[in-house]
N, C-alpha and C positions, 0 to 999 in steps of 0.2 A: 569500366563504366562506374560513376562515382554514386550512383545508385547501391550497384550493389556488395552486400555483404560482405564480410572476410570470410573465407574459406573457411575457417574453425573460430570458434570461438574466443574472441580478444583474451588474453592473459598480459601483466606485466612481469616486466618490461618488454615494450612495444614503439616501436619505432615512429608508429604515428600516432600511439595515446600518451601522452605525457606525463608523469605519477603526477599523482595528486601531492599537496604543500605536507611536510608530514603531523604539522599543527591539526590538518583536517582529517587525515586517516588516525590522529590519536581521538579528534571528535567520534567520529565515526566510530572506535573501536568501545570506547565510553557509552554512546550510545547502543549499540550493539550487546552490550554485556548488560545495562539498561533494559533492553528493551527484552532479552531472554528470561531474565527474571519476572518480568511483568508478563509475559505470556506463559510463564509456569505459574504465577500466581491465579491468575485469571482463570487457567484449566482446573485448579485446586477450585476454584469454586463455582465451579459447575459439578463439583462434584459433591460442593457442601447447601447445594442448591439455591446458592445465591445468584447463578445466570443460568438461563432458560440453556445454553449452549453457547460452544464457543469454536470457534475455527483458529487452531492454531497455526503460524507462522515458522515454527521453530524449525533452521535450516535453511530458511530466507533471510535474514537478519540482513545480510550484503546490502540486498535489492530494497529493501523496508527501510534501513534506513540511509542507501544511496538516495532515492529518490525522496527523503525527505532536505536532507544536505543540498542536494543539487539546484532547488529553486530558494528562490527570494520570499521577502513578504508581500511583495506585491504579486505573487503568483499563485494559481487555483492549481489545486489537488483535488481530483480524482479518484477515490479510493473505491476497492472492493470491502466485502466481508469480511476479510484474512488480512486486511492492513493497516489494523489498529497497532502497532509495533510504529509503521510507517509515522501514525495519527500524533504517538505518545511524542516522536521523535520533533515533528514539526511542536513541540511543545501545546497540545492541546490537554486538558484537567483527563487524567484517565480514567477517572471516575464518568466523568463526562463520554468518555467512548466508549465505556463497558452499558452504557445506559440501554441502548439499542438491544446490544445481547440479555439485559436484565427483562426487558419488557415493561420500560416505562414508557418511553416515548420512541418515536420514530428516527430523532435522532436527537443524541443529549446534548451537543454542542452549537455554537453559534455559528451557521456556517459564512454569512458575508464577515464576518468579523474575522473569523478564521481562513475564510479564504477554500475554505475545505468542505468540498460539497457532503451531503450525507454517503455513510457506506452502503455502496452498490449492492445488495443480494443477486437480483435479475442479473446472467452474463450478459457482458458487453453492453447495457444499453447507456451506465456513464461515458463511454465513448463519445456518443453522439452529443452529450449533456457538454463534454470538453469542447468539440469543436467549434458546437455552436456559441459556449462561452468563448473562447479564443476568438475566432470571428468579431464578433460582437466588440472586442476590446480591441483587437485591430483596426475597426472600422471608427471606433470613436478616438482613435491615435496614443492608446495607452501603452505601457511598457510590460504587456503580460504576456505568459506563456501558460499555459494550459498544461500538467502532466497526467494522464490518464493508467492508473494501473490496471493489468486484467491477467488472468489467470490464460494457460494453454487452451481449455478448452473455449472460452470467451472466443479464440479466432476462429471457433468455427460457427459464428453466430451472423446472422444478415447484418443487425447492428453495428460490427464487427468492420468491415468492409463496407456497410455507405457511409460509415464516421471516414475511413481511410481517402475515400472519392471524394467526400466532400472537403475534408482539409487539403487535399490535394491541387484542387482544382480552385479554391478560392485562398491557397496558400497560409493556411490558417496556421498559427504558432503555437502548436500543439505538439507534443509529444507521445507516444505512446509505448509504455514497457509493459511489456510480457513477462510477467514471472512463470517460465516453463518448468515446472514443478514434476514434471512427469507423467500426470496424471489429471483427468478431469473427474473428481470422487474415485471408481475404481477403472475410469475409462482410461487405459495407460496411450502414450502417444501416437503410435505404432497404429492405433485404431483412428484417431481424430485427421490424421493429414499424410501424403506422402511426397510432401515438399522436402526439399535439398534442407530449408530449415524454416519456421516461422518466420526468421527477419524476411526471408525470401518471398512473403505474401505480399511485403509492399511495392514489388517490383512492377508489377501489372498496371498499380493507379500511382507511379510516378514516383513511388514516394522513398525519399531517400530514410536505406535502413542497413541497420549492421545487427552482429549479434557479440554474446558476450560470455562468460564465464561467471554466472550469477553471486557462484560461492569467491572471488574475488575482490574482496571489497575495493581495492586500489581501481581494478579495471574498472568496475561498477561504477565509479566515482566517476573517471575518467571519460568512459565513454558517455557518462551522463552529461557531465560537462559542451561536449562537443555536440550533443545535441539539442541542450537546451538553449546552446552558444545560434546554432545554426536556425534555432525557429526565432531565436528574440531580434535575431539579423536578419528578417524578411525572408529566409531561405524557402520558409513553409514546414509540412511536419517533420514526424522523423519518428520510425518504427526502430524501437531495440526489441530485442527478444534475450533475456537472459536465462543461463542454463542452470536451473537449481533442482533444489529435490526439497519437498515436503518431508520432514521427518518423522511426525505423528501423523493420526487418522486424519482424514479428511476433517472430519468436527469429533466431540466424544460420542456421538450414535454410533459413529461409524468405525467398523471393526476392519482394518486395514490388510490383517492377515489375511482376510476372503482373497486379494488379487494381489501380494509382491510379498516378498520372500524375505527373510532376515536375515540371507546376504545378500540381497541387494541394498537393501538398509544399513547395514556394514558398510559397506564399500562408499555409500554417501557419507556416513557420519566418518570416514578418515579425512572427510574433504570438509571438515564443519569451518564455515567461513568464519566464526569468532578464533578458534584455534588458527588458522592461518595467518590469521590481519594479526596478531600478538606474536607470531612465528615473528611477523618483517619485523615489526617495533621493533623489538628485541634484537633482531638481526645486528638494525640499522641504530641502535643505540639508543632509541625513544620509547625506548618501554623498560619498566627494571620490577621487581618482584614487589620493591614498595609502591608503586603506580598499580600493578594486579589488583594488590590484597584493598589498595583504598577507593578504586573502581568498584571492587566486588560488593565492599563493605556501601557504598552509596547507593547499590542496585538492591541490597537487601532492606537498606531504610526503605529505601523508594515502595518496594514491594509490602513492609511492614505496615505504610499510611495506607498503599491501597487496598489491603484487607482489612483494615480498620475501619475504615472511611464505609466499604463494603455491607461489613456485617453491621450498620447501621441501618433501622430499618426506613424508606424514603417517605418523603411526605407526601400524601396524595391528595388529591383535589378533584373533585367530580367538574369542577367547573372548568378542568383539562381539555375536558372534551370539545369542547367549544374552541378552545387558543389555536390560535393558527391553522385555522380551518383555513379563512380568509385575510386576507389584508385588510379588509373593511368588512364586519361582519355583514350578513345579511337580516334583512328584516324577521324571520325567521328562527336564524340563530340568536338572535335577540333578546327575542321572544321565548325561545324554550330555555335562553339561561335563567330568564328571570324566572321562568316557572320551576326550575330547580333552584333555585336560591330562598324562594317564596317557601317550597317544601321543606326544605332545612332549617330555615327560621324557625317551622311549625312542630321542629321534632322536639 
């Protein structure tokens, strides 16, 4: 049944995933090494109290910046709380993504410009936000696909499943990946579902899905490809579920020692997808110690501007409150800016 899943989870090589070009797995692994450093700088300053909190990705890299790789510019992302790695990779200002976690704004980036809706907190509910954008683009004959990311515990949310019925059912060009992290906060899997696997939840509303080996970046890529190939083709959605492991706390509140053990932790970190995707390069003759050391050395600039940029203090504006309330202000909000602006004249 071309529905459903592979028995275990996709690894390369794979007889029906095809590797990826290896120009794009050295993107990929650049990115990747990128993107690690910027979510260890980010956790550094929440610790120098420059973000209110931060949800780290570290251990996801595959999946963060597979699915930023895998769509166009003409495509909308989806993102959770945890896929600023994802954000930095589609090239958005990371200053701009850390803004959210600082507590300036709602969301520091442009999102129609960017194409990247705000990040999700609430589980599952940009699910719905995807399909009904896909939809929408479909119907007005556009060349879009929708990729929605959500975390393990996301699939046990109502949200969750009427985004899946609904893309189903009006064939909507959406995507959806699972980053199965093992864990919703200290809710380990075992507790959330006792399906053969997550991809398996698309079976019931039609919807063609497979699953994957998250910490592979080659598969990740691969399998991405085939289904963003499959919803920009009329096909309709397409449920991945990738197998990863969070490797820090859920966020810095949160003390991860209460519920998994530091060999279970071990045993993930021998499978750290940046260390495997540099195993193949090198294998395969595309990566050499001077490629490493000049990666490394671009991820630590990278890192150096954005706690520069950081520890500047931001410019605030009381007359914030009022922007983007509305499209057209109201008669109202009009009226109480001016009456704050009138106050501030008189200081």
């Amino acid at each position: 049944m071309e529905w459903l899943p592979s028995s275990s989870p996709v690894q390369l090589p794979d007889p029906n995933h095809p590797a990826p070009e290896p120009s794009r797995l050295l993107a990929a692994y650049r990115a990747m090494v990128v993107g690690r450093r910027f979510d260890a700088q980010a956790t550094t300053l929440t610790k120098q109290g420059r973000l209110a909190v931060y949800p780290s990705s570290r251990g996801q890299e595959a999946c963060q910046v597979g699915a930023a790789l895998s769509i166009g510019a003409q495509d909308w992302l989806f993102p959770t709380y945890r896929d600023s790695v994802a954000l930095v990779t589609r090239g958005i200002d990371p200053v701009e993504v850390l803004t959210l976690l600082r507590g300036d704004w709602h969301c520091g980036y442009d999102v129609p410009s960017t194409r990247t809706a705000p990040q999700c907190t609430p589980l599952a509910t940009q699910t719905l936000h995807a399909v009904g954008l896909a939809h929408g683009e479909a119907r007005k004959g556009r060349d879009t696909v929708a990729l929605a990311l959500i975390g393990d515990g996301a699939t046990s949310e109502g949200d969750f499943h009427e985004a899946l019925n609904f893309a189903a059912v009006f064939r909507a060009p959406v995507v959806f990946l699972v980053q199965n992290n093992g864990y919703a906060i200290s809710v380990p899997l075992a507790k959330q579902s006792v399906a053969p696997s997550l991809a398996h939840k698309g079976i019931g509303y039609g919807v063609r899905s497979e699953q994957v080996d998250g910490n592979d970046a080659a598969a990740v890529l691969s399998v991405l490809d085939t289904a963003v190939a499959h919803a920009r083709s009329g096909g309709g959605p397409f449920l991945i579920e990738a197998h990863t492991y969070r490797m820090e706390a859920h966020t810095n509140a949160d003390d991860a020692g209460r519920y998994r053990s530091p060999d279970e932790v071990e045993q993930w970190r021998q499978r750290d997808p940046i260390d495997r995707l540099e195993r193949q390069l090198r294998e395969s003759g595309h990566l050499d110690d001077t490629a490493v050391e000049q990666i490394a050395a671009e991820a630590e600039e990278f890192a150096v501007q954005v706690r520069s940029r950081m520890q500047a203090e931001p410019s605030t504006d009381p007359a914030d409150l009022f922007r983007h309330v509305y499209a057209e202000p109201t008669p109202q909000l009009t009226e109480q800016l001016a009456q704050l602006r009138a106050e501030q004249e008189a200081l």
